[in-house]
ZAMARGU-4260 file (C-alpha; in steps of 0.2 Angstrom, whole numbers, plus 5000, padded with zeros to 4 digits):
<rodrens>
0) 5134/5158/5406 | 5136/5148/5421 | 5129/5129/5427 | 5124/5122/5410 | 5128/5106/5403
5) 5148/5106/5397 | 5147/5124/5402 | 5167/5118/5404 | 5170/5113/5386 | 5171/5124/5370
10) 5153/5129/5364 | 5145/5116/5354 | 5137/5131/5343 | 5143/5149/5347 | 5134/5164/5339
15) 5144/5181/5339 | 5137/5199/5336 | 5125/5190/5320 | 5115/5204/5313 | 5102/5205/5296
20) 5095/5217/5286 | 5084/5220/5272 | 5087/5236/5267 | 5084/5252/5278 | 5075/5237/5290
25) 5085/5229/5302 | 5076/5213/5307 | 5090/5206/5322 | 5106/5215/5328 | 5121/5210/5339
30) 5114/5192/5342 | 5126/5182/5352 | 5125/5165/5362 | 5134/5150/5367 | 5126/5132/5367
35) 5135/5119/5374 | 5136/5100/5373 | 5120/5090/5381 | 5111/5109/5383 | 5091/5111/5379
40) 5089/5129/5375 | 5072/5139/5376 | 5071/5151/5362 | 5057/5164/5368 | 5052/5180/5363
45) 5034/5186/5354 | 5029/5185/5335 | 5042/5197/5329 | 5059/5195/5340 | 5067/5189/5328
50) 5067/5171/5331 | 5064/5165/5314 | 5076/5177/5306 | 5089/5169/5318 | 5085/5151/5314
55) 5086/5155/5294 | 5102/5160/5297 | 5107/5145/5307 | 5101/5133/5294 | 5108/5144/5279
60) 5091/5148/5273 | 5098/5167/5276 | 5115/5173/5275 | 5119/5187/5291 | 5124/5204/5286
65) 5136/5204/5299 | 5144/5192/5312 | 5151/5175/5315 | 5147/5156/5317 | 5157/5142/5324
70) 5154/5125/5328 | 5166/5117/5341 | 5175/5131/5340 | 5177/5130/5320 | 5172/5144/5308
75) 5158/5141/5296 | 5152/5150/5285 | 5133/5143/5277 | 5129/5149/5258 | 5114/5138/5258
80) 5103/5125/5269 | 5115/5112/5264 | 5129/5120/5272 | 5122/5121/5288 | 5117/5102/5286
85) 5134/5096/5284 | 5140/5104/5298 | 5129/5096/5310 | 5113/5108/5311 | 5097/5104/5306
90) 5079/5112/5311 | 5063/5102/5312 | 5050/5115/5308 | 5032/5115/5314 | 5026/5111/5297
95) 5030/5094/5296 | 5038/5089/5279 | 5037/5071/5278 | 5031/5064/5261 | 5017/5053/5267
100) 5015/5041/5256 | 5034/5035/5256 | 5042/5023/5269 | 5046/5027/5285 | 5066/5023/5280
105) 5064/5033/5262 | 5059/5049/5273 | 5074/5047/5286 | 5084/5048/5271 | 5075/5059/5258
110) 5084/5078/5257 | 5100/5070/5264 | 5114/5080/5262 | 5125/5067/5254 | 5112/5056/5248
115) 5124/5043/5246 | 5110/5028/5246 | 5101/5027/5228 | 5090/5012/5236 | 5090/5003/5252
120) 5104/4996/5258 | 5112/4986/5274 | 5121/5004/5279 | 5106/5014/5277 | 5095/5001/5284
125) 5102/5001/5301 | 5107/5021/5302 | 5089/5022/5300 | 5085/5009/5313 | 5098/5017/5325
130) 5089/5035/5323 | 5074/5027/5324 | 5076/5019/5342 | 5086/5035/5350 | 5069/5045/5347
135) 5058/5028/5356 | 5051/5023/5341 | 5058/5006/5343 | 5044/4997/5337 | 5042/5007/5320
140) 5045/4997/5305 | 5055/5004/5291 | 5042/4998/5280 | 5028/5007/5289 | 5022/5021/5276
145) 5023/5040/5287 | 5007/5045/5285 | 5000/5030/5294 | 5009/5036/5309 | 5002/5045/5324
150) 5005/5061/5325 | 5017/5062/5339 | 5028/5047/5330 | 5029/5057/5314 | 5035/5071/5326
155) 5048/5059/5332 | 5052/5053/5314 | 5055/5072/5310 | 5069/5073/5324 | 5074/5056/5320
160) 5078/5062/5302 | 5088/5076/5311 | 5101/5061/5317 | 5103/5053/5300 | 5109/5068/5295
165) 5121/5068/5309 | 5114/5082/5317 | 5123/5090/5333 | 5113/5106/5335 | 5095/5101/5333
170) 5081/5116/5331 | 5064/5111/5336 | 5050/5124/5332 | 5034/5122/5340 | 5036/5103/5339
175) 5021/5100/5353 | 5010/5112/5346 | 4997/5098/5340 | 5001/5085/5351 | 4990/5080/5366
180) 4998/5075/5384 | 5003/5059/5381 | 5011/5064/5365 | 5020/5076/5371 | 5028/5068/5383
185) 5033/5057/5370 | 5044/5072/5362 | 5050/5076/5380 | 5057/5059/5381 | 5064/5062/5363
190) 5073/5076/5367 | 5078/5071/5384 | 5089/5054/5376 | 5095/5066/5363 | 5102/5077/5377
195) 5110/5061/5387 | 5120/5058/5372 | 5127/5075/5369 | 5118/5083/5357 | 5112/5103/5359
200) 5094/5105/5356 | 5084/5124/5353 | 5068/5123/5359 | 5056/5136/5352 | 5037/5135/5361
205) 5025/5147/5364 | 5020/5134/5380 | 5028/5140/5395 | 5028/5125/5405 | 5039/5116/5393
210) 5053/5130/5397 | 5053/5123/5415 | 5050/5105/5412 | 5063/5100/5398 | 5074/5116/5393
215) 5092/5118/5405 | 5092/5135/5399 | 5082/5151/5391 | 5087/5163/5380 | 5073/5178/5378
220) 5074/5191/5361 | 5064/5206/5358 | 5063/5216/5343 | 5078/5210/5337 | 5089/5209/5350
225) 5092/5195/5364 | 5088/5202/5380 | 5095/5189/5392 | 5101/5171/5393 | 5099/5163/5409
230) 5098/5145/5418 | 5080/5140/5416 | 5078/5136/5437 | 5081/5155/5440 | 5069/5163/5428
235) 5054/5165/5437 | 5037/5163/5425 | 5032/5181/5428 | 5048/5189/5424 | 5053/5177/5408
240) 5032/5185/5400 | 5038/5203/5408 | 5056/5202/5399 | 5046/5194/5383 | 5036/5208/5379
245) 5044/5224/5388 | 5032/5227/5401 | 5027/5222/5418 | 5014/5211/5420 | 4998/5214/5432
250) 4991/5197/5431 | 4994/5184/5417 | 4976/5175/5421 | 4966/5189/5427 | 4953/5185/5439
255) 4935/5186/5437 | 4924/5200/5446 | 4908/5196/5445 | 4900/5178/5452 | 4891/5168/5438
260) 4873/5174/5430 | 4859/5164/5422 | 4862/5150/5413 | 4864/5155/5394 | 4865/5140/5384
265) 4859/5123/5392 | 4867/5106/5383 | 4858/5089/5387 | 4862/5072/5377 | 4872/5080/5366
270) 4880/5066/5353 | 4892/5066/5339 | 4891/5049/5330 | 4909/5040/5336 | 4914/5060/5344
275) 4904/5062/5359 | 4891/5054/5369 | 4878/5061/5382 | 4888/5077/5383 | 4876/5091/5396
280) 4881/5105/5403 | 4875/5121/5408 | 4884/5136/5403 | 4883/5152/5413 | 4883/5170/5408
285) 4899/5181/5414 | 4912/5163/5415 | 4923/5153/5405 | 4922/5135/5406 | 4936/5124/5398
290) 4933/5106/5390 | 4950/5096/5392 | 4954/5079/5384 | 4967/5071/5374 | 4965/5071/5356
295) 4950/5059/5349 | 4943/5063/5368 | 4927/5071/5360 | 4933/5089/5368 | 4934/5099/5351
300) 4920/5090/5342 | 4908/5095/5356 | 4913/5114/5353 | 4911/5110/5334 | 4895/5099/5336
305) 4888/5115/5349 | 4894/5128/5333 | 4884/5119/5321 | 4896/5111/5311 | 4893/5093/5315
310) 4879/5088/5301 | 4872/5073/5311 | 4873/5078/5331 | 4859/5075/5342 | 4854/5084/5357
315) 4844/5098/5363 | 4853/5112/5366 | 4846/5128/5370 | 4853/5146/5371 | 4843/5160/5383
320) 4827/5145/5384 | 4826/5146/5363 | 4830/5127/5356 | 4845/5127/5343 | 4844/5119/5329
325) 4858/5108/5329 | 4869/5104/5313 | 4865/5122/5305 | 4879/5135/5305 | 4871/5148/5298
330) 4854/5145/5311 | 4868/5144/5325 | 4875/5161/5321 | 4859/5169/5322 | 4856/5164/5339
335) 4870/5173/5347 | 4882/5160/5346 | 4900/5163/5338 | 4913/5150/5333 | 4933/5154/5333
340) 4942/5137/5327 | 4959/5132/5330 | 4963/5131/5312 | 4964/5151/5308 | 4973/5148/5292
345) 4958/5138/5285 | 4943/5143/5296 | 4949/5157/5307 | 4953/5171/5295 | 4951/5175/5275
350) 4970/5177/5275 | 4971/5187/5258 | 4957/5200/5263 | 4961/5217/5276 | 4963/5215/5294
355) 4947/5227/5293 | 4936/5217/5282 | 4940/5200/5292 | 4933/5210/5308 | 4919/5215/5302
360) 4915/5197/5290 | 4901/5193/5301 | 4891/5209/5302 | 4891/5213/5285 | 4872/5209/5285
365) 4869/5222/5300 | 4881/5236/5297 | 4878/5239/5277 | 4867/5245/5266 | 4859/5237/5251
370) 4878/5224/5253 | 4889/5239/5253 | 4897/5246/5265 | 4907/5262/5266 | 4926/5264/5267
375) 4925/5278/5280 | 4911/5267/5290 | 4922/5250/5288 | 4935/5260/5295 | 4926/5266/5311
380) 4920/5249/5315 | 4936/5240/5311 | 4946/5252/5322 | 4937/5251/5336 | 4935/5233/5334
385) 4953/5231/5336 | 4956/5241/5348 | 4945/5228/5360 | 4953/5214/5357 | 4970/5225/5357
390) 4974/5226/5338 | 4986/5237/5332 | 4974/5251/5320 | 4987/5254/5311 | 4989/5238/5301
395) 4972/5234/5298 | 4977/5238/5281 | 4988/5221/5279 | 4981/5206/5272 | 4978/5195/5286
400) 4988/5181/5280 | 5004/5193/5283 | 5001/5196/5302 | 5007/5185/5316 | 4997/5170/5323
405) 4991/5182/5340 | 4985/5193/5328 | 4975/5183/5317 | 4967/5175/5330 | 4964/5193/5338
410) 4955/5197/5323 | 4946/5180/5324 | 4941/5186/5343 | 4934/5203/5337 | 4922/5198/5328
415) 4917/5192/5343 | 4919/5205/5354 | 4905/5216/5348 | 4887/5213/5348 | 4871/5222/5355
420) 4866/5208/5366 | 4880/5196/5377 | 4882/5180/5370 | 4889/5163/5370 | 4910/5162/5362
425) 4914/5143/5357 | 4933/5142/5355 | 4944/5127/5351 | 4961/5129/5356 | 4963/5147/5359
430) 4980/5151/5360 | 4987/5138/5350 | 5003/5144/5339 | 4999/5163/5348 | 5018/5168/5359
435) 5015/5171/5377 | 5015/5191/5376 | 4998/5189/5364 | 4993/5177/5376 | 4992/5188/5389
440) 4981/5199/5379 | 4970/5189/5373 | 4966/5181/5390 | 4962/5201/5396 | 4950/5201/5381
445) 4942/5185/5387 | 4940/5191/5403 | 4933/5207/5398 | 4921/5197/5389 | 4913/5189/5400
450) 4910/5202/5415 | 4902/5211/5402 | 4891/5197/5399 | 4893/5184/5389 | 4900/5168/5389
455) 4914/5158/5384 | 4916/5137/5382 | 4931/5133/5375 | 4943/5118/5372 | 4960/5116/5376
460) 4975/5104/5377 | 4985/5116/5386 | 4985/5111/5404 | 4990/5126/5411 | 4980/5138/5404
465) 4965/5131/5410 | 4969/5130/5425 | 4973/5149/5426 | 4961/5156/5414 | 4943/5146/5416
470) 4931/5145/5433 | 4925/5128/5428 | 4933/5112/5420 | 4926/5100/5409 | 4936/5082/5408
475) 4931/5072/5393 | 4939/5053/5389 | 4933/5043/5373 | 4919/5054/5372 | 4911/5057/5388
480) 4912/5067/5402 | 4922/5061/5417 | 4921/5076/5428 | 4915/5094/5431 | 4927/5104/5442
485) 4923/5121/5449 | 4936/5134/5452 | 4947/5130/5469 | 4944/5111/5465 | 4956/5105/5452
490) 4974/5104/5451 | 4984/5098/5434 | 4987/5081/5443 | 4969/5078/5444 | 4961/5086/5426
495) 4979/5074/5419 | 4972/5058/5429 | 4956/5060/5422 | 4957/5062/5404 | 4970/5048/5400
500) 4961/5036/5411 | 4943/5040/5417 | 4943/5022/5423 | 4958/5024/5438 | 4950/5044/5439
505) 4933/5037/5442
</rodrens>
């Protein structure tokens, strides 16, 4: 590896010829890398590379089958998460695992490896003030209880807790996958003081952008194996997808081909009570419009107030000239409106049911007889579900709670994709959690979507993807509505001005 950080120096963290199995399955093989001192290293590849496998064997969750680590150039070999601790590695996983009623100094120190303070003292009072400023959260009091922080400062408090442990090789996973703009560049300033100071950061994200904008370097894995390693500045965005799932790529926002329709559903005055205020819009068929905002903007609680699943919004809405009743789920879903929330693992999917029963939960009513439905027909119409949205058949067997985040939300989308009439698809955060390969996919299926008819409004914090997927933004700050771009007209620099200050935007 050439022109990274002390690229001159011994590897901070080397990784030689690491493989696991579980029995006749082999989940990585002949793993190798170098991170160096002061290097932010991107770990991409899709659900299923092997990228959790790997970080369980860096942390000591999971011992390797074969091959070798070393740390500054020593051996090490990690029976057990404490292991790896001690010599200087630590992961900050995408669950947070703060206690949130404890102090914001008892959490910096709780699961310490040593543990060597039984209650505050002087020491551990001012490691803990020392972590907490090299993160930027200077102005945190140690006495602040965690779950009264933000969710960006509990994300800082996460990698903060990292540097009480005296972590040289952090691994963050996902760590911006909630966080709105602003937040996130909270993180990125985190990461980049972390980085000034010397120590090795592996960055895992499913956002492309953040590759280019924080990480020195990328590493891509696929099915197990790493496929390249190279400086970040000469991985163009196309080729780092095409190496990520092992195929070319036509076009990763594809295009629509058909102009605009009739309007399907009309919104005027629509209000969430402290949400959203005066929110109108006009939706057409055969395009994809995107709300953005910052969280607490109003953005996602238009798309759940337009679902029905805000009890007290006001407004008149209609869909193809019939008024909705607002507030009323089920009367929503009747009108040809259908709902895929951000939060799969409560909303999204019924995780312990089949892949085939969660594609086909909405159209029980039409599709069975007297409640029951046949294997053999389930079967039919599950299949060729999936295969719309690009499901693999053959696992629609599983349980749902066992697939990947792009397939659940897949399966979410197919219950969409199907219906004797076009209608209107709400999303909130589409892709969120999904790796870039199923993100692909499921922009094709969107895209499908609509020039076959229907319509999709959905939410997103993920400036890029807007601005390559939808034909009209939406910009939304403290509830209303700062501006509605067409397509050719906005630029990330613009939708950012707008949604964290509508007044300068104005």
């Amino acid at each position: 590896m050439t022109n990274q950080p002390g690229s001159g120096d011994p590897a901070r963290l080397s990784v030689r010829g690491i493989a696991k199995r579980f029995g006749s399955i082999t989940a990585i093989e002949e793993v190798s890398l170098d991170l160096h001192r002061g290097e932010v290293r991107a770990l991409c590849g899709g659900n299923g590379a092997g990228k959790s496998t790997l970080v369980k064997i860096l942390t000591g969750v999971l011992p390797p089958s074969e091959g070798r680590l070393e740390i500054d150039g020593k051996p090490h070999v990690f029976r057990n998460p404490v292991d790896a601790q001690r010599a200087g590695l630590t992961l900050v996983a995408q669950e947070l695992s703060l206690a949130p009623d404890l102090s914001v100094h008892d959490n910096l120190w709780l699961g310490h490896a040593e543990a060597p303070f039984a209650r505050r003292t002087a020491r551990s009072a001012a490691l803990a003030r020392e972590a907490l400023d090299a993160v930027g959260l200077e102005a945190t009091g140690l006495d602040v209880k965690a779950g009264g922080l933000s969710l960006a400062e509990r994300q800082l408090l996460e990698i903060a807790r990292g540097l009480v442990r005296n972590a040289s090789v952090l691994i963050l996973d996902e760590p911006t996958a909630t966080l709105s703009e602003r937040e996130i560049a909270k993180v990125f300033d985190a990461v980049r003081r972390l980085k000034a100071v010397g120590r090795s950061v592996i960055y895992i994200t499913h956002r492309m952008g953040e590759v280019y904008d924080l990480c020195d370097s990328v590493t891509v894995m696929r099915n197990g194996r790493i496929v390249t390693t190279q400086p970040a500045a000469k991985m163009p965005r196309d080729r780092l997808l095409e190496l990520m799932i092992g195929r070319e790529l036509t076009d990763v926002y594809p295009p629509s081909t058909k102009p605009p329709g009739t309007t399907m559903l009309e919104v005027s005055g629509l209000t969430a009570p402290g949400a959203v205020e005066d929110f109108s819009l006009q939706l057409r068929a055969g395009e994809i419009v995107g709300i953005v905002g910052q969280i607490g903007s109003g953005a996602t609680e238009s798309i759940r107030a337009l679902a029905g699943l805000v009890h007290d919004a006001r407004g008149e809405v209609t869909i193809d000239g019939e008024r909705l009743r607002l507030g009323a789920p089920s009367a929503i879903l009747k009108s040809g409106i259908r709902f895929v929330s951000e939060d799969r693992a409560t909303e999204g999917v019924f995780l312990d049911m089949p892949a085939r029963t969660n594609l086909v939960a909405t159209r029980f009513p039409e599709v069975s007889s007297a409640g029951y439905l046949p294997p053999a027909r389930l079967g039919r119409i599950a299949g060729f579900l999936a295969r719309q949205v690009g499901f693999d058949p053959s696992r629609l067997n599983l349980a749902a709670g066992r697939l990947s985040g792009g397939n659940q939300q897949k399966l979410a989308i197919g219950r969409c994709s199907d219906r004797s009439a076009p209608g209107v698809i709400l999303m909130n955060e589409p892709t969120r959690g999904v790796d870039m390969g199923a993100r692909a996919e499921i922009y094709q299926t969107l895209r499908r979507l609509c020039d076959e008819g229907n319509a999709v409004l959905l939410a997103s914090t993920d400036l890029e993807e807007v601005v390559g997927l939808v034909d009209r933004v939406v910009t939304m700050f403290r509830g209303r509505i700062v501006s509605i771009h067409e397509r050719g007209s906005f630029a990330e620099t613009v939708i950012l001005s707008e949604i964290t200050n509508a007044r300068e935007a104005a």
